[in-house]
C-alpha positions in Angstrom: -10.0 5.5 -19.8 -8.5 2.7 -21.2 -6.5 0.9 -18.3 -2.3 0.5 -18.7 0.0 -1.4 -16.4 2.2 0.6 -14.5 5.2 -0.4 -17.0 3.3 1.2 -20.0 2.8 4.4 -18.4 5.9 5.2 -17.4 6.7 4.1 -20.9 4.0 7.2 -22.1 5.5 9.5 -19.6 8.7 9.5 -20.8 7.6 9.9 -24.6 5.2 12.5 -23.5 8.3 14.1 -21.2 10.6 13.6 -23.9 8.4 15.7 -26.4 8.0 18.6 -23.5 11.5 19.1 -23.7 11.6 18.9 -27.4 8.8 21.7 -27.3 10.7 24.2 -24.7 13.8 23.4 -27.1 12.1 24.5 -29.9 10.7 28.1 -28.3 13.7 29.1 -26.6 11.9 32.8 -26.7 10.1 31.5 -23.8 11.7 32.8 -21.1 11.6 30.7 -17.6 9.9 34.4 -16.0 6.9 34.1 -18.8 6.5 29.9 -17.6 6.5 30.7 -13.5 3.8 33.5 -14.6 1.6 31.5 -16.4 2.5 27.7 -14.6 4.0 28.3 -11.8 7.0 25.8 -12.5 9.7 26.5 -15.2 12.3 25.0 -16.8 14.3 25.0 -13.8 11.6 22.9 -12.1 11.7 20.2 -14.3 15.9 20.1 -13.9 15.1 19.9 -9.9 12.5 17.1 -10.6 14.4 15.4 -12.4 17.6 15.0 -9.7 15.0 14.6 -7.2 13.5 11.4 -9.4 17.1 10.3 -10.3 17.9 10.1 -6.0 15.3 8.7 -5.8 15.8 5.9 -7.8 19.7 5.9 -5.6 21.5 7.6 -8.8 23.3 10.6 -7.5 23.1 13.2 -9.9 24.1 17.1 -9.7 21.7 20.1 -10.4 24.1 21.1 -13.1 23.5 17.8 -14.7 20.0 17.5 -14.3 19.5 21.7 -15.6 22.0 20.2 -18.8 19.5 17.5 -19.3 16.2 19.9 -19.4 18.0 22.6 -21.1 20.0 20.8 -23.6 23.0 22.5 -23.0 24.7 24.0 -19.3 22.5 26.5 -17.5 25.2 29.1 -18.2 25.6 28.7 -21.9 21.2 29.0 -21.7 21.1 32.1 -19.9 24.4 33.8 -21.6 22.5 32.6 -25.3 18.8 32.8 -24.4 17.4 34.1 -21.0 16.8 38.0 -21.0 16.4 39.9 -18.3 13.1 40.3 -16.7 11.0 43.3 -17.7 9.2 45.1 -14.6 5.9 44.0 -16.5 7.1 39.9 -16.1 8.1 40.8 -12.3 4.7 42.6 -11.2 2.9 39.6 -13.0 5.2 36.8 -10.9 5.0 38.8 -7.8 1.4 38.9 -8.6 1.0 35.2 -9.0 3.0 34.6 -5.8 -0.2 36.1 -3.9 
């Protein structure tokens, strides 16, 4: 592997972040049940990450805020326009997972 400083890096993990997002963006008929099934972290996840990062680096920052960052718009406008309910296929295969 080719070796980066630390400021290139984070340089690439933003881009490569950035383009995550884009990509959930872009197949918002994945729903956050099918993600936790299959990765065990959804998009929800990435919102909490990102506060935690933000307090980390001393910017206070809501979960609302950080959700509207990952998803684009507020959770609520998300789950009114895009997230369907679970099927009881989805929640055998997450309780599954959970074991």
């Amino acid at each position: 592997m080719t070796d980066i400083n630390k400021e290139t890096a984070d340089k690439l993990d933003a881009i490569a972040f950035r383009r995550l997002l884009t990509h959930l963006d872009s197949h918002k008929e994945v729903q956050n049940i099918d993600l936790m099934i299959l990765a065990n972290f959804c998009r929800n996840c990435l919102g909490d990450w990102y506060r935690e990062a933000a307090e980390e680096n001393g910017i206070e920052m809501s979960k609302e805020t950080a959700r509207t960052r990952i998803y684009g718009m507020s959770y609520a406008q998300w789950k009114e326009q895009h997230q369907l309910p679970a099927t009881a296929e989805q929640m055998a295969a997450f309780e599954a997972r959970k074991k």
